[in-house]
C-alpha positions in Angstrom: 18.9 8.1 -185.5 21.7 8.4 -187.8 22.0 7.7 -191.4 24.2 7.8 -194.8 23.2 10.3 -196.6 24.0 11.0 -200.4 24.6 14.6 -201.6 23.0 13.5 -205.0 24.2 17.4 -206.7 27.8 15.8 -206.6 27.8 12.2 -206.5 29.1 11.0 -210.1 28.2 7.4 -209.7 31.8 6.2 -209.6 31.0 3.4 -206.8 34.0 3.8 -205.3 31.8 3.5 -201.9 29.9 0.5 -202.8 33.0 -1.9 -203.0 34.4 -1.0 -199.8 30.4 -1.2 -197.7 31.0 -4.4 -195.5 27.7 -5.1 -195.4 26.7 -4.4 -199.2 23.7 -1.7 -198.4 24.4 0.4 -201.2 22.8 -0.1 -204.7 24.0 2.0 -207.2 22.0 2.5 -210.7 22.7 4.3 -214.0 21.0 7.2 -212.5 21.3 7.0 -208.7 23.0 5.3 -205.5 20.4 3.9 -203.2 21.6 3.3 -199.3 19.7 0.8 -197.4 19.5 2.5 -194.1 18.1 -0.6 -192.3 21.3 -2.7 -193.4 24.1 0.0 -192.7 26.1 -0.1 -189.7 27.0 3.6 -189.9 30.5 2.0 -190.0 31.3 5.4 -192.4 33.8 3.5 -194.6 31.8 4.8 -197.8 32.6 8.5 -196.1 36.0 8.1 -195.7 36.8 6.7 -199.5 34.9 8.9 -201.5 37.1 11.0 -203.4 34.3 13.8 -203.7 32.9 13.8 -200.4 29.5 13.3 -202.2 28.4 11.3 -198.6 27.6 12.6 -195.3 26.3 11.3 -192.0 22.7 12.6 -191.5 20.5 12.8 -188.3 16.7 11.7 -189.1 
């Protein structure tokens, strides 16, 4: 099974991929983006935007 994975050593929190998530799986915090695996659809929109390719898709 695949997954959204967050390369937490360069995400910056901008949450540029949380506004474009169709299905609003990601949570982000002051210290941390959370990604509900059992709501994404792997639909990789959150990949494709983020300006510092800080997201990656992940086998389990």
């Amino acid at each position: 099974m695949s997954l959204v994975a967050v390369k937490r050593d360069l995400c910056d929190l901008c949450g540029t991929c949380v506004g474009v998530c169709p299905v609003d799986c990601m949570e982000l915090t002051e210290t941390e983006l959370r990604i509900d695996a059992e709501t994404c659809i792997l639909c990789r929109f959150c990949i494709d935007i983020c300006p510092i390719e800080a997201l990656e898709m992940k086998d389990e």
